[in-house]
C-alpha positions in Angstrom: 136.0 137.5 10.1 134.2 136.4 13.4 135.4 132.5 14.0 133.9 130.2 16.8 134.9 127.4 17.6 131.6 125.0 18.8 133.7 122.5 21.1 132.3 118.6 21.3 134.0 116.5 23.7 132.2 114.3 25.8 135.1 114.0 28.4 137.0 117.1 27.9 138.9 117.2 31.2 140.4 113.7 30.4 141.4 115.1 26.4 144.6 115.9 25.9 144.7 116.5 22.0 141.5 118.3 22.2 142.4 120.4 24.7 145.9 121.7 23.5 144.1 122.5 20.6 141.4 124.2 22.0 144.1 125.9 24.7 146.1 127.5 21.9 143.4 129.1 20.0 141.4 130.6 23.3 141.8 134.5 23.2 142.1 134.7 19.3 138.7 132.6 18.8 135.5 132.2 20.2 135.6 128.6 21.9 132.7 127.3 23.3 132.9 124.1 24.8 129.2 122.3 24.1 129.4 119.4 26.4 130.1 122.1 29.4 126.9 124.2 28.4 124.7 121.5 27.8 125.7 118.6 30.0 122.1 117.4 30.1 121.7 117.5 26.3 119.3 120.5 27.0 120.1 123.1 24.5 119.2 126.2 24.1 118.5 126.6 20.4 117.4 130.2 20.3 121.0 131.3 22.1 122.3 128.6 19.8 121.1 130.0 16.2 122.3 134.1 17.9 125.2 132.6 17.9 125.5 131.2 14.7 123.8 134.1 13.1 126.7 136.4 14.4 129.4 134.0 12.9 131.4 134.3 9.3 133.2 130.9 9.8 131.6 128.0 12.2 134.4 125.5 13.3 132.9 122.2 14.9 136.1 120.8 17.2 135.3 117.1 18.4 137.4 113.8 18.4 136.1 111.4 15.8 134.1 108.2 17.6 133.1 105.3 16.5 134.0 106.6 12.5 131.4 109.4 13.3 130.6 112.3 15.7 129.7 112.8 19.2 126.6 112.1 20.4 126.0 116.1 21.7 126.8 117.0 17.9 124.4 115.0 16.3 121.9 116.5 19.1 122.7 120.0 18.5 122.3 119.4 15.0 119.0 118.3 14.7 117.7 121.1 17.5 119.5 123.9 15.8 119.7 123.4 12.5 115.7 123.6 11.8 113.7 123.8 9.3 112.8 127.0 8.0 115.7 129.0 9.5 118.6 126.6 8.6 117.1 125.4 5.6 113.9 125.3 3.7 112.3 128.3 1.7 113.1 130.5 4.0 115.6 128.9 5.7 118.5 130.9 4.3 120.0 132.1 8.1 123.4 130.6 7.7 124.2 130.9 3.9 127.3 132.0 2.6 128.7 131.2 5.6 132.2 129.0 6.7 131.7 125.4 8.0 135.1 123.8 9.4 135.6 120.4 10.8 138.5 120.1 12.8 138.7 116.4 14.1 140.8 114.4 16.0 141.6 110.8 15.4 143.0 108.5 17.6 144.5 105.9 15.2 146.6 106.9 11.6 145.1 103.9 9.6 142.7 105.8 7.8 142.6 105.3 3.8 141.4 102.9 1.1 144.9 100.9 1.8 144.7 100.9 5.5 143.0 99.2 7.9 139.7 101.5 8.3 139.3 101.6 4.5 138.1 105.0 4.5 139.6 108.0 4.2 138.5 110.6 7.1 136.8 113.0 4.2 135.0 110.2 3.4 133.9 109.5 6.9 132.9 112.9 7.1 130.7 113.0 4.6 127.4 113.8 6.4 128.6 117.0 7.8 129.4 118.0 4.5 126.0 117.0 3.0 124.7 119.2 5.7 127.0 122.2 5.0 125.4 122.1 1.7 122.0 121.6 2.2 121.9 124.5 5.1 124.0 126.8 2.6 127.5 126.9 4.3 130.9 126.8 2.4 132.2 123.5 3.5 136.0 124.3 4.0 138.6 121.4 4.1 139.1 119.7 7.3 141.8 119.9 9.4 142.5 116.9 10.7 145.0 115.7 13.6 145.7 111.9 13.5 147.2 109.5 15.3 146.0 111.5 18.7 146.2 108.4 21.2 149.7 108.4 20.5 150.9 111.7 19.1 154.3 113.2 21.0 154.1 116.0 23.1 156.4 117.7 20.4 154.2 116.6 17.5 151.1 118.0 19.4 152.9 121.4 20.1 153.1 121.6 16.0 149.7 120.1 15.6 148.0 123.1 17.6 150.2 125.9 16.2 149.0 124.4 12.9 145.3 124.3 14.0 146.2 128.4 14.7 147.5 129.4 11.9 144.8 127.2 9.8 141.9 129.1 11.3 143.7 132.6 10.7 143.7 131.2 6.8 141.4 131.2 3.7 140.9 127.9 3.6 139.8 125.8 0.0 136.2 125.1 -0.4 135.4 121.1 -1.1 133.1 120.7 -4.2 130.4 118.0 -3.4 132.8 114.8 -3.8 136.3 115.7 -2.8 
């Protein structure tokens, strides 16, 4: 199975979750770090979609901001996901396919009881919408939180599990789990 790993960080030098992550998987996967290509927001769509198009499991890596995405994800999703080769009559160029979120959050309050209310599934909602309208399986997300204050030692198991998640089947979400 041919895994990459589409990296959105808009300050990726200064990440240290992110990174790690991203550090222990290099070699085994395809990771691409977005914000470096396309520092200007220019993308190039048709490299893009090749890209894609060559993939059995698309993981999108970025640290949840602002209870959403980065801005460069949002972008790239409205350039390359189009209409009529994404989705649409003929649009059929990434079905059957793997769609992964793997997020990072900087707090651990997350949840109906907790302070943000929401549960990060929740908050990821519109990715998933997209994984189905496009045709992808929407896996389960893997999600590392608490990363503004996470321990070097609970980082180092974070990232192996990252590793060993990607090298996984992982479950596919039904349209409201």
């Amino acid at each position: 199975m041919k895994t990459i790993i589409n990296l959105f960080h808009p300050n990726f030098k200064q990440s240290r979750v992110n990174k790690r992550l991203a550090d222990q998987v290099k070699g085994e996967f395809e990771v691409r770090n977005l914000a470096e290509l396309y520092p200007d927001f220019m993308i190039d769509v048709k490299k893009e979609q090749q890209v894609l198009e060559k993939a059995d499991r698309v993981v999108l890596q970025f640290p949840m901001q602002w209870y959403s995405s980065p801005a460069l994800l949002k972008q790239w999703e409205d350039q390359v996901l189009t209409y009529g080769w994404a989705y649409g009559n003929k649009g059929t160029a990434l079905h059957g396919k793997e769609l992964l979120i793997a997020v990072t959050v900087g707090a651990d309050n997350y949840g109906h009881d907790d302070f943000v209310g929401y549960t990060i599934d929740e908050l990821l909602r519109p990715l998933q919408a997209t994984s189905h309208l496009i045709g992808m399986r929407y896996l389960k997300p893997f999600a590392v939180m608490g990363a503004s204050s996470i321990s070097d030692e609970n980082l180092q198991k974070a990232a192996e599990e990252y590793e060993q998640y990607l090298q996984k089947d992982v479950a596919t979400l039904g349209t409201f789990e």
